[in-house]
Backbone as XML, in Angstrom:
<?xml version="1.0"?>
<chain id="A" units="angstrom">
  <residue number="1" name="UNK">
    <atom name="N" x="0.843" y="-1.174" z="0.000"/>
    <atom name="CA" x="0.000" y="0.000" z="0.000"/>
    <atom name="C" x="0.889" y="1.238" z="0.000"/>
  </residue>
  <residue number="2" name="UNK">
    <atom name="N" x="0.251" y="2.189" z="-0.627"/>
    <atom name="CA" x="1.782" y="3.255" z="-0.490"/>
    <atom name="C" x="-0.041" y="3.937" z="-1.058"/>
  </residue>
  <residue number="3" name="UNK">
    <atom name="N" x="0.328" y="5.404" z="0.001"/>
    <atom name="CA" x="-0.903" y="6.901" z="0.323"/>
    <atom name="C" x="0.386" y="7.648" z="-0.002"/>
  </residue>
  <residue number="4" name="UNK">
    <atom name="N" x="0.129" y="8.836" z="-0.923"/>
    <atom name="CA" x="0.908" y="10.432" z="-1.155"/>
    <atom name="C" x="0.343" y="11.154" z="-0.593"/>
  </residue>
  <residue number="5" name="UNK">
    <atom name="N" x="0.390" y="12.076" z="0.144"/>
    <atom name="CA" x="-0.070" y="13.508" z="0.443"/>
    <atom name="C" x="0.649" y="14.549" z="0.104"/>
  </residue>
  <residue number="6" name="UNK">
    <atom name="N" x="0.378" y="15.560" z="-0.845"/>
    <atom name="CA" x="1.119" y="16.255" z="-1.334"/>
    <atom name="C" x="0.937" y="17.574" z="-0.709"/>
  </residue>
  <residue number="7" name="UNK">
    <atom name="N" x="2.219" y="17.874" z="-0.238"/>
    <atom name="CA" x="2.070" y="19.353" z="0.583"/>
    <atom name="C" x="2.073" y="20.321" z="-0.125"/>
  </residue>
  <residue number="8" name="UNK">
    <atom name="N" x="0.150" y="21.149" z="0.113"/>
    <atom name="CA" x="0.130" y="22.109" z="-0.690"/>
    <atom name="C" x="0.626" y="23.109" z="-0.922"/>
  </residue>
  <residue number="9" name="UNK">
    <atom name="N" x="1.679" y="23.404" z="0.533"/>
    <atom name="CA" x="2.738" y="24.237" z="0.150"/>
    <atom name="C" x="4.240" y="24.584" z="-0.799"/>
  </residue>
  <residue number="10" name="UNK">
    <atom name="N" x="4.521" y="23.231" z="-1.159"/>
    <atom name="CA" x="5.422" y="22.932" z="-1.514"/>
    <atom name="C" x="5.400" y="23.799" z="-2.928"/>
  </residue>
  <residue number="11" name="UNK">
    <atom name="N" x="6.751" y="24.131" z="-3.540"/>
    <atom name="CA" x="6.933" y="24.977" z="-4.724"/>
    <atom name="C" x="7.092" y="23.227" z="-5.901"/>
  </residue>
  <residue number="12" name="UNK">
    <atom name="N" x="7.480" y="22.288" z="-5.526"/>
    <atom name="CA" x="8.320" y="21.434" z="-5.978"/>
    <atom name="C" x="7.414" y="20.017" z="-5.929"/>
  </residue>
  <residue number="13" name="UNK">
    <atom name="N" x="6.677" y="19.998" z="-5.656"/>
    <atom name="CA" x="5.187" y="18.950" z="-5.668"/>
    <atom name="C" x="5.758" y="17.584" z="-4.666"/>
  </residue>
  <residue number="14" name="UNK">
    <atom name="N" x="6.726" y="18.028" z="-3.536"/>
    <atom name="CA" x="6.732" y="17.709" z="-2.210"/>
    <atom name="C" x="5.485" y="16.966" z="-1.625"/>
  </residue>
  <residue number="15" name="UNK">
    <atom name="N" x="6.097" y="16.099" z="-0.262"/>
    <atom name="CA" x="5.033" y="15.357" z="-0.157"/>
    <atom name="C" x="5.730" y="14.607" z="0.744"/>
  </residue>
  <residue number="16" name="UNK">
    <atom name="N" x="4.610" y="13.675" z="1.408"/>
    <atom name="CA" x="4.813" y="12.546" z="2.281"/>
    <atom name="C" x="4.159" y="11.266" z="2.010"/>
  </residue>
  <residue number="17" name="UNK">
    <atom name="N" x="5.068" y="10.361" z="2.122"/>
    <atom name="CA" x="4.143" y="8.734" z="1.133"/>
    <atom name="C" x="4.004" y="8.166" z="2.631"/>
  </residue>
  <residue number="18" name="UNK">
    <atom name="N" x="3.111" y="7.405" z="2.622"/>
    <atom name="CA" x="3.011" y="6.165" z="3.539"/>
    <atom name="C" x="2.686" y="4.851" z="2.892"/>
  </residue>
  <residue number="19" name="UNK">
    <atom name="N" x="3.627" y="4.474" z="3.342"/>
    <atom name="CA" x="4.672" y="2.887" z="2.701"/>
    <atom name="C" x="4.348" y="1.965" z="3.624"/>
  </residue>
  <residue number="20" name="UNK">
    <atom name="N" x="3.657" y="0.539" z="3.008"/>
    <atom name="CA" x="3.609" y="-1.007" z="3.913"/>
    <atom name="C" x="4.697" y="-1.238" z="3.189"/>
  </residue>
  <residue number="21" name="UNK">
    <atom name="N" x="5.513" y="-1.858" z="3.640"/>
    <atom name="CA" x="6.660" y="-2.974" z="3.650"/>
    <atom name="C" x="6.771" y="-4.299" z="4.631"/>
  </residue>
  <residue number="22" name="UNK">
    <atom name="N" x="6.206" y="-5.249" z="3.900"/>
    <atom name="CA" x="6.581" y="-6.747" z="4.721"/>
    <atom name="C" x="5.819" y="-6.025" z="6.134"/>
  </residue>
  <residue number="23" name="UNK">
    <atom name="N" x="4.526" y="-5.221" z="5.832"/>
    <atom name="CA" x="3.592" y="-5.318" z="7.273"/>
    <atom name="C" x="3.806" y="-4.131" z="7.991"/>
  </residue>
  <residue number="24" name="UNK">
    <atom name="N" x="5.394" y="-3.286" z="7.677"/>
    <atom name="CA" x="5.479" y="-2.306" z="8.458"/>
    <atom name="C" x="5.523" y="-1.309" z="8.040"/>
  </residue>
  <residue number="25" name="UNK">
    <atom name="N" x="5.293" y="-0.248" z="8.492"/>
    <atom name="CA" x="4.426" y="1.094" z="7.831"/>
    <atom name="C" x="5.950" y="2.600" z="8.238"/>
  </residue>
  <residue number="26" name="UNK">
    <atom name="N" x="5.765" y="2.920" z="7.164"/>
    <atom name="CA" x="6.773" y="3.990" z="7.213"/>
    <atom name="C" x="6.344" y="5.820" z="6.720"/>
  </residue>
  <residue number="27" name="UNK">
    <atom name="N" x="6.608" y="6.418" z="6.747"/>
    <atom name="CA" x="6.485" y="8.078" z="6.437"/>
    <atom name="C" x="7.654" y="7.989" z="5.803"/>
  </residue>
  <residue number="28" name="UNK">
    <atom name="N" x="7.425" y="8.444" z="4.306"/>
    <atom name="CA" x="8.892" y="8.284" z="2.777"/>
    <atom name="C" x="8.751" y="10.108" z="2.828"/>
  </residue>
  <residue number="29" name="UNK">
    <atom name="N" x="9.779" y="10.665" z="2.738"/>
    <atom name="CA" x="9.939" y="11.803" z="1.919"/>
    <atom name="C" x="9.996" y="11.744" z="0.521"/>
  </residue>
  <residue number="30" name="UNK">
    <atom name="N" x="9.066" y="12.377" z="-0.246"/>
    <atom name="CA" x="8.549" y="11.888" z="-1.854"/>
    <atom name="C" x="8.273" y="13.146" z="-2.704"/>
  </residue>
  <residue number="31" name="UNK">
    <atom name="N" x="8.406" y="12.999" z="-3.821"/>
    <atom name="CA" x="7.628" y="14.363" z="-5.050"/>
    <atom name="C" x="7.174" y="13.908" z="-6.083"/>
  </residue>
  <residue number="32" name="UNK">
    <atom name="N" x="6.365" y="14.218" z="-6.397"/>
    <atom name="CA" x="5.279" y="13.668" z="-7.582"/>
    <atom name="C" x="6.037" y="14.825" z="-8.845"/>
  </residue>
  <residue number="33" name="UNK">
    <atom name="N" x="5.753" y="13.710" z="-9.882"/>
    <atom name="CA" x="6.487" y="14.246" z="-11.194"/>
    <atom name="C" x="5.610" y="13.397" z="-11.992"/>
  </residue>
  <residue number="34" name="UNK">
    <atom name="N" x="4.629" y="14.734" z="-13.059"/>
    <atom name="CA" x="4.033" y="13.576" z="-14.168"/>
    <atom name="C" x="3.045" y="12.783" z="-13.544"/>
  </residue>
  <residue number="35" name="UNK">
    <atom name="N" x="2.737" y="12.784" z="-12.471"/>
    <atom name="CA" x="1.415" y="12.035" z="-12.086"/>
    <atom name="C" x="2.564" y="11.144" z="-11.288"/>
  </residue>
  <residue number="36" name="UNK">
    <atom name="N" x="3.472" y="10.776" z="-10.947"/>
    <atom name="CA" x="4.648" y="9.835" z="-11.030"/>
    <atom name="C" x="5.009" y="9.878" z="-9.774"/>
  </residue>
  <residue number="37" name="UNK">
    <atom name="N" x="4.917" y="9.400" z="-8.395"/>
    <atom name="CA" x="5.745" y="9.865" z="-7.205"/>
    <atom name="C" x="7.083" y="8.734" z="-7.129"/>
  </residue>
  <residue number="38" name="UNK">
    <atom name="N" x="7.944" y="9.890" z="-6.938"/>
    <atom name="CA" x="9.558" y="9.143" z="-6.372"/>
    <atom name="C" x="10.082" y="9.479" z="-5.077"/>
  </residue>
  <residue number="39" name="UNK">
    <atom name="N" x="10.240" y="8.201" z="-4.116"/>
    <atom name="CA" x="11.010" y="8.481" z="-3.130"/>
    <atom name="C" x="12.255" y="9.178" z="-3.357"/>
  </residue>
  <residue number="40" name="UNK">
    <atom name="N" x="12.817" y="9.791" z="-2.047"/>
    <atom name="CA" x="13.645" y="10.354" z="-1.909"/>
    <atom name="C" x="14.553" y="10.066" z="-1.271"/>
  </residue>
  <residue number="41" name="UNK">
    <atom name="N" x="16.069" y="9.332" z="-2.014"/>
    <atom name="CA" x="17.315" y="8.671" z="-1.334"/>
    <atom name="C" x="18.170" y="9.246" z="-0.700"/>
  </residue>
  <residue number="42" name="UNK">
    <atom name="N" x="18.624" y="8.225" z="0.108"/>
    <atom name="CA" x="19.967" y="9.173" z="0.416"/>
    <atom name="C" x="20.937" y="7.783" z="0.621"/>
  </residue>
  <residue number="43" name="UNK">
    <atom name="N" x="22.468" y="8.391" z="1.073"/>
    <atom name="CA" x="23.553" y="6.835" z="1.312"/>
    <atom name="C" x="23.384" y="7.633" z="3.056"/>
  </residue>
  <residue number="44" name="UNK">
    <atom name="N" x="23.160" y="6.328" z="4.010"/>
    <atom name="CA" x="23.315" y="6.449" z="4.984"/>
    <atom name="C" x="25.001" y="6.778" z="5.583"/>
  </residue>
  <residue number="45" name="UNK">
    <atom name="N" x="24.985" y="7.329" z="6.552"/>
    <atom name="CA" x="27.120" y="7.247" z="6.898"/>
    <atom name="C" x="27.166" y="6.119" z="7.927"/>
  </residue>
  <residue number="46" name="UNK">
    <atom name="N" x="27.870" y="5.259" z="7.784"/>
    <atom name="CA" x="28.503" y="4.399" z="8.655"/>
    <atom name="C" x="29.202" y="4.468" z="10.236"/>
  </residue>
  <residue number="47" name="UNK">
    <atom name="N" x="29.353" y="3.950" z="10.337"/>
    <atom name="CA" x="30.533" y="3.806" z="11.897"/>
    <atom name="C" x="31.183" y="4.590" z="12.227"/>
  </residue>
  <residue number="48" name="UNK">
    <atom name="N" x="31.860" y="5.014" z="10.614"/>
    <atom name="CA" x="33.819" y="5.660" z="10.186"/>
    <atom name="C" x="32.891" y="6.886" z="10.040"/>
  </residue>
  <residue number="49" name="UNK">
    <atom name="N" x="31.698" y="7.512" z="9.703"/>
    <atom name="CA" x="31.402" y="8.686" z="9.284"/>
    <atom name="C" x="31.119" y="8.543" z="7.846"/>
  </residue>
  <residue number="50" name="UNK">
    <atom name="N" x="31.879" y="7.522" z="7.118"/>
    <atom name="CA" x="32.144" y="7.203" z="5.262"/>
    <atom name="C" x="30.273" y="7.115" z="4.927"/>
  </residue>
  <residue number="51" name="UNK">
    <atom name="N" x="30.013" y="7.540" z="3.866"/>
    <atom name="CA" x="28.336" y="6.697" z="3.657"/>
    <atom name="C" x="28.784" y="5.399" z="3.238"/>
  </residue>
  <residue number="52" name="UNK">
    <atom name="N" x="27.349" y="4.267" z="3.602"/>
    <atom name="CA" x="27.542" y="3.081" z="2.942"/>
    <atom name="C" x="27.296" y="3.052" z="1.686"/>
  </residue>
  <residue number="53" name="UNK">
    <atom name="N" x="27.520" y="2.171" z="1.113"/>
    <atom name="CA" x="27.457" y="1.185" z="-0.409"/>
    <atom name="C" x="26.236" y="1.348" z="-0.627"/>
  </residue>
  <residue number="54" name="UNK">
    <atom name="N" x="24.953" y="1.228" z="0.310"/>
    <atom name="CA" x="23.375" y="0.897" z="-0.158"/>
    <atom name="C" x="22.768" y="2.486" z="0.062"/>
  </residue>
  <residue number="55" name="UNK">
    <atom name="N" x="21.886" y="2.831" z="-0.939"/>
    <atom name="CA" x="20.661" y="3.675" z="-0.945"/>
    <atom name="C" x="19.315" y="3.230" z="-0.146"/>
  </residue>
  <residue number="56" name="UNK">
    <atom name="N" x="18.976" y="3.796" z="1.054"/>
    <atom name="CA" x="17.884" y="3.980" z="1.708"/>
    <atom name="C" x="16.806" y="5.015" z="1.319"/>
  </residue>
  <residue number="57" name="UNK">
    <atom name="N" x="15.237" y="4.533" z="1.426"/>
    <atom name="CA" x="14.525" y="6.077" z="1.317"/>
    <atom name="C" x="14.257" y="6.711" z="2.336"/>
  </residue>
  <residue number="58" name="UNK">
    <atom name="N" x="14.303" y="8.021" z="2.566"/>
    <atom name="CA" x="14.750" y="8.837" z="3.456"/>
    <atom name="C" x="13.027" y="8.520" z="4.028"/>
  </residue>
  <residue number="59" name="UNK">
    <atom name="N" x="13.215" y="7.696" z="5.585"/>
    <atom name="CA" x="11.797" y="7.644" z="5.880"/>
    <atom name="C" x="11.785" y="7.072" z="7.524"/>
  </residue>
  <residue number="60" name="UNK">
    <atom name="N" x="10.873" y="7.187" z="8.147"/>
    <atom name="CA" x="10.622" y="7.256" z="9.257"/>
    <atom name="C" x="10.180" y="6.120" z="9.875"/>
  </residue>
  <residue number="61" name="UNK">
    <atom name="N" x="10.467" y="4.982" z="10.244"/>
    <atom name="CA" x="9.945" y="3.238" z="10.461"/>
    <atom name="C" x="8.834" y="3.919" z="11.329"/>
  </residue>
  <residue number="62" name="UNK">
    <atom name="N" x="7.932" y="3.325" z="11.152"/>
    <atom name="CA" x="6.253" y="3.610" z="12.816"/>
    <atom name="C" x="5.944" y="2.102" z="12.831"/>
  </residue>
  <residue number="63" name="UNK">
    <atom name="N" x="6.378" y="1.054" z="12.212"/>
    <atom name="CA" x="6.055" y="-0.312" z="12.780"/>
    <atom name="C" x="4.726" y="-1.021" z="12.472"/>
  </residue>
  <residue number="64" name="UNK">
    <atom name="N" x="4.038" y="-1.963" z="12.944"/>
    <atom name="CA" x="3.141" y="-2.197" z="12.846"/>
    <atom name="C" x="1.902" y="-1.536" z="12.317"/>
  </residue>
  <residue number="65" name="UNK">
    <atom name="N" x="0.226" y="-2.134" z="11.963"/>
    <atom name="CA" x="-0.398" y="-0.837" z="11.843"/>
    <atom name="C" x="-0.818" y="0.043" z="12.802"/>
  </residue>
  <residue number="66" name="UNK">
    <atom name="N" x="-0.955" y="-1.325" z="13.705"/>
    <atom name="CA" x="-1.251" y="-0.918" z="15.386"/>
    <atom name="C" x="-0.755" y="0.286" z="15.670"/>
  </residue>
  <residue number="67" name="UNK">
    <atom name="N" x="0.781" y="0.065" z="15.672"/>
    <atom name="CA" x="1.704" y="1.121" z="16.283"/>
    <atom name="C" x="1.986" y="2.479" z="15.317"/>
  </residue>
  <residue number="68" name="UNK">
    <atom name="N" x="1.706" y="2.007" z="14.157"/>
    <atom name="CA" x="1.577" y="3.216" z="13.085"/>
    <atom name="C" x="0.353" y="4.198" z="13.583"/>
  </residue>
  <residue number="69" name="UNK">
    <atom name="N" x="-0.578" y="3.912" z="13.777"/>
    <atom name="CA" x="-2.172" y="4.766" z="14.038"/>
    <atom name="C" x="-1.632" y="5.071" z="15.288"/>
  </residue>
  <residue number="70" name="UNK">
    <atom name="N" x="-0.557" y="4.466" z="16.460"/>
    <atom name="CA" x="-0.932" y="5.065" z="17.644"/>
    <atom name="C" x="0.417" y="5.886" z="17.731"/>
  </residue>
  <residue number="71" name="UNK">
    <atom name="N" x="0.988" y="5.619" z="16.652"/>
    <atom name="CA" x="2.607" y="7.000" z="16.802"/>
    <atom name="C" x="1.833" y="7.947" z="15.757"/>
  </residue>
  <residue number="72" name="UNK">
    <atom name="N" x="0.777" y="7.945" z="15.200"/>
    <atom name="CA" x="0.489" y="9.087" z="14.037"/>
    <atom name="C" x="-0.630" y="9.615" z="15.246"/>
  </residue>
  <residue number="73" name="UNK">
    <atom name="N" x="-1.686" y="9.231" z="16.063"/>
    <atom name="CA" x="-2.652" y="9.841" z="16.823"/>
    <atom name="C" x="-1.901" y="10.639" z="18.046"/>
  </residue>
  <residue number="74" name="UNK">
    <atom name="N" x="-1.035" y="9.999" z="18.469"/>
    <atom name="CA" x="0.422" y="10.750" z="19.314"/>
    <atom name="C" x="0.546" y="12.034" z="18.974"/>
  </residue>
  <residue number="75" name="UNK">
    <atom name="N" x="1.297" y="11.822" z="17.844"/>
    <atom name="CA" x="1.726" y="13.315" z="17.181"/>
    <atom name="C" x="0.767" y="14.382" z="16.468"/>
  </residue>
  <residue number="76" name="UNK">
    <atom name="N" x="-0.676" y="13.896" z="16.316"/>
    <atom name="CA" x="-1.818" y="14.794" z="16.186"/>
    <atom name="C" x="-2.063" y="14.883" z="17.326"/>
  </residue>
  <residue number="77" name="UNK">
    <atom name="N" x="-2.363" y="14.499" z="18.426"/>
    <atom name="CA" x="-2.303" y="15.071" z="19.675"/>
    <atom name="C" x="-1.675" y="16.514" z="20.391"/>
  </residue>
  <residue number="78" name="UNK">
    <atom name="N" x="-0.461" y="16.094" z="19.784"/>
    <atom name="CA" x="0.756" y="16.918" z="20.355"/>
    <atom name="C" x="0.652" y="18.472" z="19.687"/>
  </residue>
  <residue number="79" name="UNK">
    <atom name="N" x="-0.089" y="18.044" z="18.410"/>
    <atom name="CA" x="0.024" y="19.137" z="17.476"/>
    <atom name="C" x="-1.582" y="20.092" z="18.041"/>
  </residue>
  <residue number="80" name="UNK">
    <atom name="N" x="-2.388" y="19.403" z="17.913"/>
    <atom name="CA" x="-3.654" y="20.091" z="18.679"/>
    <atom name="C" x="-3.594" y="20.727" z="19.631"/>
  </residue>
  <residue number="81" name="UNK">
    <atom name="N" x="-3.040" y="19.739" z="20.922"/>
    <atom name="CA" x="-2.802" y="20.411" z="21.892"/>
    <atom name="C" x="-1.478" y="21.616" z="21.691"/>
  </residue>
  <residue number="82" name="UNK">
    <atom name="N" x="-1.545" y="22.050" z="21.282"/>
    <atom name="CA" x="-0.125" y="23.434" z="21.625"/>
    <atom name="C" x="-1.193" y="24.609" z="21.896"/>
  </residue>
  <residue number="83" name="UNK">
    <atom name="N" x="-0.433" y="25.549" z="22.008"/>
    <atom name="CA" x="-0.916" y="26.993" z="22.164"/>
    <atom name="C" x="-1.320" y="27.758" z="21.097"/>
  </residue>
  <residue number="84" name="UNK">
    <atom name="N" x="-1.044" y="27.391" z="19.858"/>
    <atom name="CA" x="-0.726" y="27.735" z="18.713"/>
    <atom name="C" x="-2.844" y="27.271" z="18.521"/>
  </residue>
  <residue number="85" name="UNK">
    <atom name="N" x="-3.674" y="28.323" z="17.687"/>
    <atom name="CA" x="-4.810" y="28.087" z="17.193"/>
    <atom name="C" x="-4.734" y="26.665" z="16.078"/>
  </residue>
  <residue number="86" name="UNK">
    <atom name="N" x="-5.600" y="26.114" z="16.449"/>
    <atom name="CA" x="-5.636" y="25.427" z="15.010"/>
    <atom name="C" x="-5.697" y="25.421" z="13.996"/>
  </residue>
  <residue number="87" name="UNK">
    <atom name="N" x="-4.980" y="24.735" z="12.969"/>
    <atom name="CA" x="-5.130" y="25.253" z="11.214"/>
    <atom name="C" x="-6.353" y="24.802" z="10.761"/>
  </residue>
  <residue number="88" name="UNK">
    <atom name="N" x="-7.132" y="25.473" z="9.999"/>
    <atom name="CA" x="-8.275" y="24.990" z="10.170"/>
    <atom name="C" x="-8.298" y="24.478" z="8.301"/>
  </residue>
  <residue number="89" name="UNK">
    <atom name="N" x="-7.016" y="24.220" z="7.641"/>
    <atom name="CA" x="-6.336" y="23.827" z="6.306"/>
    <atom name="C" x="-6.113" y="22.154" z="6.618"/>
  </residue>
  <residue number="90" name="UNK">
    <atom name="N" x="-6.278" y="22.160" z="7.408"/>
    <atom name="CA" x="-5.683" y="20.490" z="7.878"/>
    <atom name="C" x="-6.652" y="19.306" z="7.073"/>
  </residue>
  <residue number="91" name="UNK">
    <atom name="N" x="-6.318" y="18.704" z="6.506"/>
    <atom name="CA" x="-7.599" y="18.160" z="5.513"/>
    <atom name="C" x="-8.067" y="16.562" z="6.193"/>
  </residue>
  <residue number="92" name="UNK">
    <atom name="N" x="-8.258" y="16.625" z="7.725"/>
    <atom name="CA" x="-8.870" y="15.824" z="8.071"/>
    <atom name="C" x="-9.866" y="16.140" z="9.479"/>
  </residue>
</chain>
């Protein structure tokens, strides 16, 4: 399963994917091109500081779905509750 949300702010058609992999659910940094979305790589750095040999997509593990809905309701929490008014742009 892989969801885009494309941040309507973005100049560059920016975005956030949510990625199942083998069950576990991730937040990809992504941009849509052409109808087309591509993750966004990077080479991780190693031990020595050196990057490794392999390309990762730049993304956030949340685990399970269980634990995905309850680290994503977490951080809408966190975001509601501030001091800050609510955006009332938030499209959910």
């Amino acid at each position: 399963m892989e969801i885009f949300f494309k941040d309507p702010e973005s100049k560059w058609n920016e975005g956030v994917l949510l990625d199942e992999y083998n069950g576990e659910f991730r937040l990809i940094s992504s941009q849509e091109n052409e109808g087309k979305i591509y993750k966004k790589w990077c080479y991780p750095v190693g031990k020595d500081k050196k990057p490794i040999d392999k390309m990762f997509p730049i993304g956030v593990r949340m685990g399970s779905k269980t634990q995905a809905v309850a680290t994503l309701k977490y951080f809408l929490e966190q975001l509601t509750n501030s001091t800050e008014p609510p955006d009332e742009d938030i499209p959910f």
